[in-house]
N, C-alpha and C positions, 0 to 999 in steps of 0.2 A: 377562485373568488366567487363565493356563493352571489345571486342574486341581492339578497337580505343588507347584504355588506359592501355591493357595487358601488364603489368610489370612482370618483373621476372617470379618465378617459372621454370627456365633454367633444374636444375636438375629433380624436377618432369615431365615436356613435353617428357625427355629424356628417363625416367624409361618409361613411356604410351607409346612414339614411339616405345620401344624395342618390346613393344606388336605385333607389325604391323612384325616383323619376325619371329612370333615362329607359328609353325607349327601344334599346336594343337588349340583347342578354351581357352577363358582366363574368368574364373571369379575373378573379385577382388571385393577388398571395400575400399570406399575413404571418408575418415572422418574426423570430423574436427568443430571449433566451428560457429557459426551464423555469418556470411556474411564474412568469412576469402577465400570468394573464389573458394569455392569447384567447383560449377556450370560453373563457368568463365572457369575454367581450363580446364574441360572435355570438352567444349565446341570449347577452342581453341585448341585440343587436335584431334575433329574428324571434325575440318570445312574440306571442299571440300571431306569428305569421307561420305560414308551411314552410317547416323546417327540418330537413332530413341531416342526421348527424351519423358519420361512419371513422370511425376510431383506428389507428393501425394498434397491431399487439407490440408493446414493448420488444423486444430483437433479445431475448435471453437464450441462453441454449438449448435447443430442441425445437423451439420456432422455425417451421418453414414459412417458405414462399404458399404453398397450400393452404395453411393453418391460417394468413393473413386472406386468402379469396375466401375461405370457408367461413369467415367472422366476418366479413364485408357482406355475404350472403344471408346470413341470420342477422343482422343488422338492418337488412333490406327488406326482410319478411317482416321482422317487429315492429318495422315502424309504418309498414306498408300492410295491403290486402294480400302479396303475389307469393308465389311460395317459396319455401328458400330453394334455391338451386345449386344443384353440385356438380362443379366444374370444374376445369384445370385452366379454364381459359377467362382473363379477366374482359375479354372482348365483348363476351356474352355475360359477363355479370352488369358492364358500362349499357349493354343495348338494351335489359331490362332495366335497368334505373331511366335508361331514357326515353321508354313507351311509358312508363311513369309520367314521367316529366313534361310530358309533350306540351301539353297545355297551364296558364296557368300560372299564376305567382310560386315559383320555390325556390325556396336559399336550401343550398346543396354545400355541408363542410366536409373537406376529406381531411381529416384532421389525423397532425401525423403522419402524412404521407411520405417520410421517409421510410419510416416503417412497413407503411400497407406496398412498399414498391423493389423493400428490402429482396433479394435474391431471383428475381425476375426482372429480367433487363428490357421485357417488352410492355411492362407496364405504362411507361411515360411514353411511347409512341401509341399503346392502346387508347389511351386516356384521351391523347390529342386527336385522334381518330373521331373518338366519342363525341368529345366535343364537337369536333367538328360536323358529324352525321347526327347526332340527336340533340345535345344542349343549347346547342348554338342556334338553333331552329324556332328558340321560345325565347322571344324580348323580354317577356319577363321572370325569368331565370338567372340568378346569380351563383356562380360558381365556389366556393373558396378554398384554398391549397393552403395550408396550414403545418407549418414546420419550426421544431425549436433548432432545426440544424441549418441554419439559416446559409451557409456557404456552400450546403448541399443544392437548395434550392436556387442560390445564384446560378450557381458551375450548371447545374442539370434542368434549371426552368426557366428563371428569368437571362439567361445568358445563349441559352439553347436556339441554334436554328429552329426547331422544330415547334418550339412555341413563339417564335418572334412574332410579333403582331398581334399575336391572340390577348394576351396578357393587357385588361386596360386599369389594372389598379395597382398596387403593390404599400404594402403598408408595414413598417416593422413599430413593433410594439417596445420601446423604452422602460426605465423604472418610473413609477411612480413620481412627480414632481412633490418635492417636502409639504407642501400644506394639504396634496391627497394624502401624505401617506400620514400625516396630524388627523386628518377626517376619520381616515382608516382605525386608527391608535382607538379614537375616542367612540368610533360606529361600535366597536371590540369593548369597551370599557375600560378603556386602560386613559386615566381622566391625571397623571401623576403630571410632573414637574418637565421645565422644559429639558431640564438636563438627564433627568433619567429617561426621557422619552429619547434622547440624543444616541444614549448609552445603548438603549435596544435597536435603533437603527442605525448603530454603526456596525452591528451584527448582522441586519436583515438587507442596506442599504432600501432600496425602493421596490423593494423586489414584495406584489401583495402576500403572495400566501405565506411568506416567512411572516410579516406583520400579523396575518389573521388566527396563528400561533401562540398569540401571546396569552398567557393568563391574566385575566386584567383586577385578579384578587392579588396578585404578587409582583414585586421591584421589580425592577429593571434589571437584576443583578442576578435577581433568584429564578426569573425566567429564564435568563440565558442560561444559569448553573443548572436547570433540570430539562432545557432543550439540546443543552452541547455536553454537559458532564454526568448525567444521570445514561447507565449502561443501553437503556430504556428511548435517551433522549431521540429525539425523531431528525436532530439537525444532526446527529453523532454522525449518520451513517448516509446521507444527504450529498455526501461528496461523490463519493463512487458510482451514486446513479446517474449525477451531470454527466460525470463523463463515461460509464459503462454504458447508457442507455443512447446517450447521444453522439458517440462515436467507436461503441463496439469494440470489435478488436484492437484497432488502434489508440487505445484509451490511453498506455502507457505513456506514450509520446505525448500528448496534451496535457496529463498530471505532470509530466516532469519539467515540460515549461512551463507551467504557472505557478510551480513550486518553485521554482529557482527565481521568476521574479518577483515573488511574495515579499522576500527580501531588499527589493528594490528596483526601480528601474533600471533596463539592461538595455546594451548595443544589441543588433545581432550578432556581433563575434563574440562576445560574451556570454549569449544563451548558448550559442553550440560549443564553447568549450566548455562550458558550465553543465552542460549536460552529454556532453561526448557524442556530439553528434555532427553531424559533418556539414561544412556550410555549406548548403546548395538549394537549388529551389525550393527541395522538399521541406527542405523547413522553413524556408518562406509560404508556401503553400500550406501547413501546419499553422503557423503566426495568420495567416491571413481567416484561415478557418474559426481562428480563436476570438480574431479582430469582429468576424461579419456574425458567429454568438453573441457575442456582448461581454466576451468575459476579461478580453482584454484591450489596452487603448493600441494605439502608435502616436509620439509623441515626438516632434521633431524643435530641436531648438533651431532657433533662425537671427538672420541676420538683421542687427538693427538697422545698416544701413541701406538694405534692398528689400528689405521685408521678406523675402524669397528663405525656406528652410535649407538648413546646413546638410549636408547628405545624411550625418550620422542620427538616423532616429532611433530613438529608445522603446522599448515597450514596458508597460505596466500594468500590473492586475487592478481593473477596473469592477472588480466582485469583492464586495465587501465581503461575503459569507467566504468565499475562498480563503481570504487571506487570512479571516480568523481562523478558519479550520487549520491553515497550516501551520500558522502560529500557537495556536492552543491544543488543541483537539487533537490534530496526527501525532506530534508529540509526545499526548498523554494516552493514546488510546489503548492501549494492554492494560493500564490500571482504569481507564473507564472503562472499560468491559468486565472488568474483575470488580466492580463495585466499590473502589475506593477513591472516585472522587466526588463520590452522591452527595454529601455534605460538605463539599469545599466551598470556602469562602471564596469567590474568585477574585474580588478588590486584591486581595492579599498573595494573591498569586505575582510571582515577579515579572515587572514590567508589564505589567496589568495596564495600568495608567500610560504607557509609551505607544500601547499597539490601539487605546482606543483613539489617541491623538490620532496616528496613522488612519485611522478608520474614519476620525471626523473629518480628517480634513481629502482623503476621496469622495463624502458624502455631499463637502462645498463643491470639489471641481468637479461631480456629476450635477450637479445645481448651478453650475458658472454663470447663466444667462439670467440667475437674481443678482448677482452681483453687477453685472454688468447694467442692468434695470436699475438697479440702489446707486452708480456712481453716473448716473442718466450719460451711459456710450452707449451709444446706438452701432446698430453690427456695422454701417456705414464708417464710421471712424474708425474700426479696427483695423489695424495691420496684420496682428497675432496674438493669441492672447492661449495659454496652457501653463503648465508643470514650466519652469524651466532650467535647463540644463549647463553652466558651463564646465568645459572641461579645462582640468590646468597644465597649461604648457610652458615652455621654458621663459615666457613675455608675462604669463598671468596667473594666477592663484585658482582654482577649482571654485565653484560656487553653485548654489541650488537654491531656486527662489520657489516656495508652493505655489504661486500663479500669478504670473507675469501677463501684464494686459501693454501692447503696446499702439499707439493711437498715432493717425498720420499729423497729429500736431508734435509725433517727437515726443511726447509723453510716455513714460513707463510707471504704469500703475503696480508697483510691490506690493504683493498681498503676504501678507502674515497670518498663517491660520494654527491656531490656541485652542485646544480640549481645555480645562481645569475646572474640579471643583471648585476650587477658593478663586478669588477674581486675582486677576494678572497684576504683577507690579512693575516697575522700570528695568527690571531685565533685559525685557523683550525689546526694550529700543536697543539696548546694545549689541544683540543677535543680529536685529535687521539693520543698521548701522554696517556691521561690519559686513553683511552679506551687498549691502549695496557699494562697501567699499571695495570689496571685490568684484563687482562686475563690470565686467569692462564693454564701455559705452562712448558713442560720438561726443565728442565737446560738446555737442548744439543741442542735447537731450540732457533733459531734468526727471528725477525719479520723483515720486507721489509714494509715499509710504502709506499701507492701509492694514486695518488690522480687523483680522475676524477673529471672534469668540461667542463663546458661552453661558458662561457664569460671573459675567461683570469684571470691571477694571477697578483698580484704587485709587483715589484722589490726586496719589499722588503721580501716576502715571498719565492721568486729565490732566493735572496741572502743566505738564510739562509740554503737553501742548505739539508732541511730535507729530503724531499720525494725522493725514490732513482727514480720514474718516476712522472712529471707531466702530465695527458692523455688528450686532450684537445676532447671531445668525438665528437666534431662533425666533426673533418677527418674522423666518420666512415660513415657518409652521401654522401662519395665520393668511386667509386669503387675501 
């Protein structure tokens, strides 16, 4: 996210300034998933201050552990007087950055340090070394460790002996909340309707550089057709870098479980046979990987009457771009490479209309805390509030509520979440009707039907006077 186009992130800028007054040195780490911004922010964070920036090389083949000291070294001569140095040892490249640093205001990012640490296992004991013989020595020195592989950084830095203590910040950078990524739409030029603004980010979710994407001369429809289905398009082949760049060899394993729950939220014993793999830690350590990126939730239904979750949790693709892609795009991709779906209308593609419903309504529950703000529950009254799940057993029927809020008055807030063009008619009480007739709940609790959408309701579905709120969700595009 260029400077020009810096949106939001109000409250993070504000945690990084606090840095600028405290009177010791600061190491943190800022994490977060693939182009959610990390880089952008630290950036607008130390302009007009001393600001030294060191890049790891992407991990493609033929990259060594070398080629990542050797690029850390001309990185250090170009931004510096001192000359570049050729070494094998990053001990001595950490000791001249920090006769640099000795005195002095400087914000130091190592951005991408999964990468700059890729295949030298003595990197992160050097590092902390460093720190602790030269960086740590200048109060006014702030550190920053910057990673989109954010369970890397838990497992090997914030979780690590060896940096325990050192560590006083930690920050993970989220998507965009909907009225930055409305700022965003309109800083681009893209000035259209709320529903087609809906349409391009149930493609992009909150994620800025897909927003900064957009052509803001063309729809909503013709953007995505020339970002996802022109052979050219740049979201086409956007898949493969998440996860070649950000988990390397082990890529296979992380595409095939987020392909399998594209389709729907899943048990764990359902991913591993869904994907033939064996239930055991490692694929909990896989899921947890996936979890601490951002790309997917863990979502546990729980009991109404202890409030405490059931053992069986589900997981769900929490990446909007993901799910398009697998839905759309992996599908079609031999004839989007071959040029024949350059000029496809995509409305007209089947079930077009079912996957952006899908899409709008993970863009409410990454949004849940307006909803919650709009029906004034304070996090204090929450019991549980997500996705909800029941299963059906030989006592009760299967049910699936899109976002269940339950409050310690015994209250269950049923949320109904509605994509459409045309406005909603009295269908939709009968859906949720029958989903609240199926779930099974205490005597001493009352359900709240609520209903979020889009593009308006009809008279006659107001008349009827069911929903105790209609949420029309794109007020939340507005501050």
């Amino acid at each position: 996210m260029s400077n020009a186009k810096f949106i939001g992130r109000e409250v993070e800028l504000e945690k990084l300034n606090d840095l600028m007054t405290k009177k010791i040195s600061t190491l943190m780490v800022v994490k977060g998933r693939r182009r959610i911004g990390k880089t952008s922010l630290i950036e607008k964070f130390a302009a007009g201050k001393p600001f030294l920036q060191f890049i790891g090389l992407a991990p493609v083949d033929g990259v060594t552990a070398q080629d990542q000291r050797d690029e850390f070294s001309r990185l250090l001569a170009d931004q510096t007087d001192l000359p570049e140095l050729k070494t094998d040892d990053w001990s001595k490249l950490f000791a001249l950055l920090g006769k640099h640093v000795r005195h002095g205001r400087h914000i130091i990012l190592l951005d991408e340090i999964t990468w700059m640490a890729q295949d030298d296992p003595t990197f992160l004991s050097k590092l902390k070394n460093a720190w602790e013989l030269y960086y740590k020595k200048n109060p006014k020195l702030i550190l920053i460790l910057c990673s989109s592989i954010s369970a890397w950084v838990e497992k090997n830095i914030l979780s690590s002996t060896g940096y325990f203590g050192r560590i006083a910040k930690k920050m993970t950078l989220k998507e965009l909340p909907l009225n930055y990524c409305n700022q965003l739409l309109d800083a681009v030029g893209f000035k259209r309707s709320a529903y087609e603004k809906f349409i391009f980010l149930s493609l992009t979710g909150g994620v800025p550089w897909y927003i900064e994407l957009i052509d803001p001369k063309n729809s909503a429809c013709d953007n995505i057709n020339s970002l996802c289905f022109d052979e050219d398009g740049i979201l086409v082949d956007e898949h493969k870098y998440i996860f070649h760049d950000l988990f390397g060899k082990r890529s296979d394993i992380y595409e095939k479980i987020t392909r399998y729950i594209a389709d729907g939220a899943a048990e764990f014993s359902q991913i591993a046979k869904g994907i033939s793999y064996a239930s055991s830690g490692t694929l909990t350590n896989y899921l947890n990987e996936l979890i601490e990126s951002g790309y997917i939730k863990q979502i546990a239904s729980w009991s109404f009457k202890t409030g405490k979750p059931i053992k069986t949790a589900c997981y769900r693709l929490s990446d909007n771009y993901l799910r398009f892609y697998y839905k759309y795009i992996q599908p079609k991709l031999n004839l989007i490479k071959n040029g024949q779906y350059k000029d496809i209308e995509i409305v007209k593609l089947p079930g077009f209309n079912s996957i952006l419903g899908f899409q709008f309504e993970n863009l409410v529950i990454n949004n849940a805390y307006l909803l919650h703000k709009k029906l004034k529950i304070t996090a204090e009254e929450i019991v549980a509030s997500s996705p909800y799940y029941q299963t059906a057993t030989k006592q009760r029927q299967g049910c699936q509520i899109d976002y269940l809020i339950q409050t310690k008055l015994n209250t269950l807030f049923v949320c109904e979440i509605k994509f459409s063009k045309s406005p909603l008619n009295t269908h939709v009480i009968h859906e949720v009707k029958e989903k609240i007739h199926r779930l099974a709940m205490p005597k001493n609790f009352v359900c709240v039907p609520i209903l979020i959408h889009v593009n308006g309701v009809n008279e006659e579905l107001l008349d009827a006077d069911y929903f105790y709120r209609i949420i029309d969700f794109s007020e939340f595009l507005i501050p």
